[in-house]
C-alpha positions in Angstrom: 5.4 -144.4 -7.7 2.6 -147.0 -8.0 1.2 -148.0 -11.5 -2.4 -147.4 -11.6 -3.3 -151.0 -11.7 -0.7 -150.9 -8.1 -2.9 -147.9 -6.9 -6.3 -149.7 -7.4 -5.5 -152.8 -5.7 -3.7 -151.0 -2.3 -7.5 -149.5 -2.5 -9.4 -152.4 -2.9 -7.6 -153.5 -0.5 -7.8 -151.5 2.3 -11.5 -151.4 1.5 -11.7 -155.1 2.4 -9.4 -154.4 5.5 -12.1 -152.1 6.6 -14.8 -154.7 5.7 -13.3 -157.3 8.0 -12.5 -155.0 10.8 -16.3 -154.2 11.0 -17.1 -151.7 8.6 -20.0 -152.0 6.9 -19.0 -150.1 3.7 -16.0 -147.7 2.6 -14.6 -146.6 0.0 -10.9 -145.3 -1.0 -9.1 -142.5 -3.2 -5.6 -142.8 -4.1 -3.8 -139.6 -5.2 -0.1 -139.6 -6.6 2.1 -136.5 -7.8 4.8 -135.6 -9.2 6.9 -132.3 -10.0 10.3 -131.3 -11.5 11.6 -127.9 -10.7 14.4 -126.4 -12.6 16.0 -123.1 -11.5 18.0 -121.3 -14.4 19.8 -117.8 -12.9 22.0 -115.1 -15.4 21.5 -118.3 -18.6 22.9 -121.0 -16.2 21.5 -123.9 -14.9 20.9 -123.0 -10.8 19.0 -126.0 -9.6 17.3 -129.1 -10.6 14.6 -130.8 -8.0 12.2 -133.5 -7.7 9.0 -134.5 -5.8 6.9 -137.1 -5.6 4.0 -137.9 -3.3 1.7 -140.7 -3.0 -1.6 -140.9 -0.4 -4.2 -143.1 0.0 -7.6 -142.0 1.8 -9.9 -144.3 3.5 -13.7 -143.2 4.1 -15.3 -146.0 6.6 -19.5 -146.3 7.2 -20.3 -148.1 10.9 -24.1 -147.7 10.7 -25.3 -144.4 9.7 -21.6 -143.1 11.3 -18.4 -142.2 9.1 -15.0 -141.4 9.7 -12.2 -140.6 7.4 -8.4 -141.0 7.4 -5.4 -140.8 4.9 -1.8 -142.0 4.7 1.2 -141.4 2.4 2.8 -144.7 4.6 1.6 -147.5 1.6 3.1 -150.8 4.0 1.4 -153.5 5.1 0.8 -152.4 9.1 0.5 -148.6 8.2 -2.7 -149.5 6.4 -3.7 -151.6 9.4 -3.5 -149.1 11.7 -5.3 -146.1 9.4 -8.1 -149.1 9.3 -7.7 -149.4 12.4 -8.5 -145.6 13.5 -10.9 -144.9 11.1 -13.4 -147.9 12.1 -12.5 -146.5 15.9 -13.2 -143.1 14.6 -16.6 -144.1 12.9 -18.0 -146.1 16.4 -17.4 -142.7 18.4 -18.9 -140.1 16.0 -22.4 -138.9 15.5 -24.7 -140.6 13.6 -25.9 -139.0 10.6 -29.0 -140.5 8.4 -27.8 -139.3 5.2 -24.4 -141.1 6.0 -23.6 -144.0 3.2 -21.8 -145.0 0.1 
């Protein structure tokens, strides 16, 4: 899992992705979890597990129009592409006039 200092730059970072691919503001939310699950049956030890999740959300402004994606893919060209869709996503969809950081 990312260290928080990790976390905040991947979303500073795809904030600026979104600046240069036209945006004219954003904003991002990383959310990370983990769980442990332990299953004990008749005083014995059943089952140990583990989860973890990481997902980073991107909001995107193009005018007074917004869009919004999320990934849990973290690389390089996964956040390209989300940037991608969601500054495609913000050009199609309605304008609003309270839409804005």
């Amino acid at each position: 899992m990312l260290t928080p200092e990790q976390a905040r730059d991947r979303a500073a970072d795809i904030v600026a992705r979104a600046r240069a691919a036209g945006a004219d503001a954003a904003d991002a939310v990383f959310a990370a979890d983990a769980a442990l699950e332990v299953s004990v049956r008749l005083g014995a030890l059943e089952d140990v597990g583990r989860s973890e999740s990481e997902e980073l959300g991107l909001r995107v402004f193009v005018g007074r129009r917004s869009a919004s994606v999320s990934t849990s893919d973290l690389s390089g060209d996964a956040m390209d592409r989300a940037v991608e869709r969601a500054v495609a996503m913000a050009r199609e969809a309605p304008e609003d006039r309270w839409a804005g950081l």
